[in-house]
Structure formats: C-alpha cells, structure tokens
RODO-2510 file (C-alpha; in nm, 4 decimals, decimal comma):
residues 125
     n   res          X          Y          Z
     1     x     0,1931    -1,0675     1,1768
     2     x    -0,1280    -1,2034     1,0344
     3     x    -0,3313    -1,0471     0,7766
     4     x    -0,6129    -0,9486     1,0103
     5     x    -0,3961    -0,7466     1,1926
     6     x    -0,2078    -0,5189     0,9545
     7     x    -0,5991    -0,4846     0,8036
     8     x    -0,7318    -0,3172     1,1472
     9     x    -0,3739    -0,1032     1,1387
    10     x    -0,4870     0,0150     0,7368
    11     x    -0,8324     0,0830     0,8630
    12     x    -0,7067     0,2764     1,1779
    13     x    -0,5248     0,5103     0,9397
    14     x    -0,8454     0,6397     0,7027
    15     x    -0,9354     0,9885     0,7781
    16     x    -1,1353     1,1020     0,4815
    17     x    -1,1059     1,4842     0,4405
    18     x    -1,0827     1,7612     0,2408
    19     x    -0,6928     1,9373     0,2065
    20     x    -0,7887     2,2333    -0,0290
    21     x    -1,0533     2,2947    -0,2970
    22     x    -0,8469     2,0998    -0,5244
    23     x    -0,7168     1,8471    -0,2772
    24     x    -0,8278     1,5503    -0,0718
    25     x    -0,6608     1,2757     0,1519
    26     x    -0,7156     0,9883     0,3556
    27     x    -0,9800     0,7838     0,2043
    28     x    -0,7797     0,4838     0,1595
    29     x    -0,5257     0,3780     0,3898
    30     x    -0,2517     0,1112     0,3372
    31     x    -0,0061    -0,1202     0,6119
    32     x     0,3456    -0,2626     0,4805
    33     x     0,5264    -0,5178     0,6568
    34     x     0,8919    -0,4753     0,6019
    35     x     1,1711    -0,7185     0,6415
    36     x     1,2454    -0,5867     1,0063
    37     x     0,8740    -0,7014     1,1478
    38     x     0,8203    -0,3108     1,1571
    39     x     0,4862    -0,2163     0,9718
    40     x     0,4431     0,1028     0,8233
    41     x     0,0926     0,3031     0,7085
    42     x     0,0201     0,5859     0,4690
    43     x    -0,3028     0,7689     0,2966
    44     x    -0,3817     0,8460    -0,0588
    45     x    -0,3798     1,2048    -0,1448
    46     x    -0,6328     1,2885    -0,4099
    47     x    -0,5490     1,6332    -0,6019
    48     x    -0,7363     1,7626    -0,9130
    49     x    -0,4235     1,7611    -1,1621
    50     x    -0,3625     1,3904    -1,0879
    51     x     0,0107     1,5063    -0,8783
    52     x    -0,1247     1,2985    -0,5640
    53     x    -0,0547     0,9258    -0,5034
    54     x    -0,1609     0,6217    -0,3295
    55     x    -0,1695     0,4857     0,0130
    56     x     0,0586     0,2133    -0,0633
    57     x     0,3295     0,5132    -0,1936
    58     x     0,2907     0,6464     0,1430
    59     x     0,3558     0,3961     0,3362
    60     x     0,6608     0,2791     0,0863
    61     x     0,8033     0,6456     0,1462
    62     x     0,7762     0,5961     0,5234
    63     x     0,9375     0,2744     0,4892
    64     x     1,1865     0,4103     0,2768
    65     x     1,2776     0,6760     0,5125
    66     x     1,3038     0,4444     0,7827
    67     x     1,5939     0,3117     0,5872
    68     x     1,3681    -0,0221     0,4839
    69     x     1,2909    -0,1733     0,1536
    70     x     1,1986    -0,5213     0,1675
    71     x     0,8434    -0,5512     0,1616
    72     x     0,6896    -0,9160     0,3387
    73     x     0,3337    -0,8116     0,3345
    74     x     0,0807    -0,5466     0,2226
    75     x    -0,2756    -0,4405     0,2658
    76     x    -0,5061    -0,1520     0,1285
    77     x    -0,8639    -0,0391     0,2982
    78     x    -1,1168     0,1877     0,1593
    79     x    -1,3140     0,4011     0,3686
    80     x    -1,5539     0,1334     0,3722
    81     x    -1,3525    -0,0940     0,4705
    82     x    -1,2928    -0,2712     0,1692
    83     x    -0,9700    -0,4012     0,0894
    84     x    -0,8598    -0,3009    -0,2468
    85     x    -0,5777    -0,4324    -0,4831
    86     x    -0,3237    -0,1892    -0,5541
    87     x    -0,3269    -0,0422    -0,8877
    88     x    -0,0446    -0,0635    -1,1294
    89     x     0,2189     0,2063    -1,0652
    90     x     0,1829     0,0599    -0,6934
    91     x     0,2776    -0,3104    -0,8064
    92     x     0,5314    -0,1586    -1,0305
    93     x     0,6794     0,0853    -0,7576
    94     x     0,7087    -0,1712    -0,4901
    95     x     0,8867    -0,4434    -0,7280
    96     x     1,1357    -0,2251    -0,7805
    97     x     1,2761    -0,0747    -0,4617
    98     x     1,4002    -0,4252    -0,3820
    99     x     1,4243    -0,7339    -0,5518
   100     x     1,2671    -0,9829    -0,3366
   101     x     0,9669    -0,7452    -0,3377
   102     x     0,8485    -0,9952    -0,6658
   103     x     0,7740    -1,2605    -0,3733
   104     x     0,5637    -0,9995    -0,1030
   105     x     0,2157    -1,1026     0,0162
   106     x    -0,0552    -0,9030    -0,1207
   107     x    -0,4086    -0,9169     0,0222
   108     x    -0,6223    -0,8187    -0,2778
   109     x    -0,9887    -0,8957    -0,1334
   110     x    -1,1335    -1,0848     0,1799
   111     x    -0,9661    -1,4099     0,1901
   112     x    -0,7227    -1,3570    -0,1366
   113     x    -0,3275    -1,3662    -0,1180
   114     x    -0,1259    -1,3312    -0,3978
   115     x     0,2238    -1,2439    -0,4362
   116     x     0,3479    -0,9190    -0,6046
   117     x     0,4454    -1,1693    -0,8888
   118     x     0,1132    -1,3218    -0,9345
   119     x    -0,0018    -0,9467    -0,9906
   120     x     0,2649    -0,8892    -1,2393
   121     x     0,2871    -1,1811    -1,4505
   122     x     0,4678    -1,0150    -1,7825
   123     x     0,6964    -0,8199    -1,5625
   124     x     0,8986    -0,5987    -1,8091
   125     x     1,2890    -0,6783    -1,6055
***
C-alpha cells in the first residue's frame, strides 16, 4: 500500500465536531498499516483537562484490539489536509507495543519518509 493511499483513507476519517462543551474530536485523522496488510484509522479527541489523545492512539487501539501490533506504515492529516508528524508520546507509544515498530514508515510532510527511528534518535531502551 502506497503512501497516497493510506493519506486519502486518514483524510476520509476527519469529522471535525464538537463532543461536549469541554470536548472535541475528529480534526485530525490518522491510517496504520499493520503487519497483516490490514490498515486501521482513528481521530484525536480534544478535551479541556488534556485526558484526550491523538489520532495515531486511536488507530493503535483499533489495531490493538484487532489483535495487531506491528506497525509497517503510518500517516496523520489535519483537517486541512496537512499531514502532520506525530508528536512525542505517539513516537514513544508506537515503539513500544512491538519491537520492530523502531523500523515503521512515517510520512511526516508531503514527500518525507522517515522511520520511527529517525524520529527517535536518543531512544531511552
């Protein structure tokens, strides 16, 4: 699966909206390609006491679920359609629910793939 496609599959996912008065979800939406060729998507969930989480969390939780943890590739999209890097706790979560994760493809703009390691260079393990 290329790049281009698991963008359009992160894109198809963003539903910006409003949960509560306290609570909003969907503005960025991520796609993980696990080991199995089987891609899975989440949504950030934005809450005012900082208890949400990311898009990439989601998707890792669905993936998880599914009873997958090898990540191959992985994309984030904001609302505008602009692929984002994942932030820190991401990088750090998905190196450590399995340990080839180190070596997954991350798109982190247009045109820019790194691996998981690239992003972590000091990595504490």
């Amino acid at each position: 699966m290329t790049f281009d496609e698991l963008y359009k599959i992160a894109k198809s996912v963003i539903n910006p909206r409003r949960l509560s008065e306290y609570a909003e979800a969907g503005g960025v939406g991520a796609a993980l390609l696990a080991e199995s060729g089987k891609v899975y998507t989440g949504v950030c969930i934005d809450t005012a006491s900082s208890m949400g989480f990311c898009a990439e969390h989601a998707a890792a939780a669905a993936m998880i679920t599914a009873g997958e943890s090898r990540v191959l590739k992985m994309i984030a999209v904001g609302w505008d359609g602009r692929i984002m890097p994942p932030c820190g706790r991401c990088r750090e979560f998905i190196s450590q629910i399995h340990s080839e994760n180190l070596n997954t493809e991350v798109m982190v703009a247009e045109g820019v793939i790194v691996t998981l390691r690239e992003l972590l260079p000091y990595d504490w393990k």
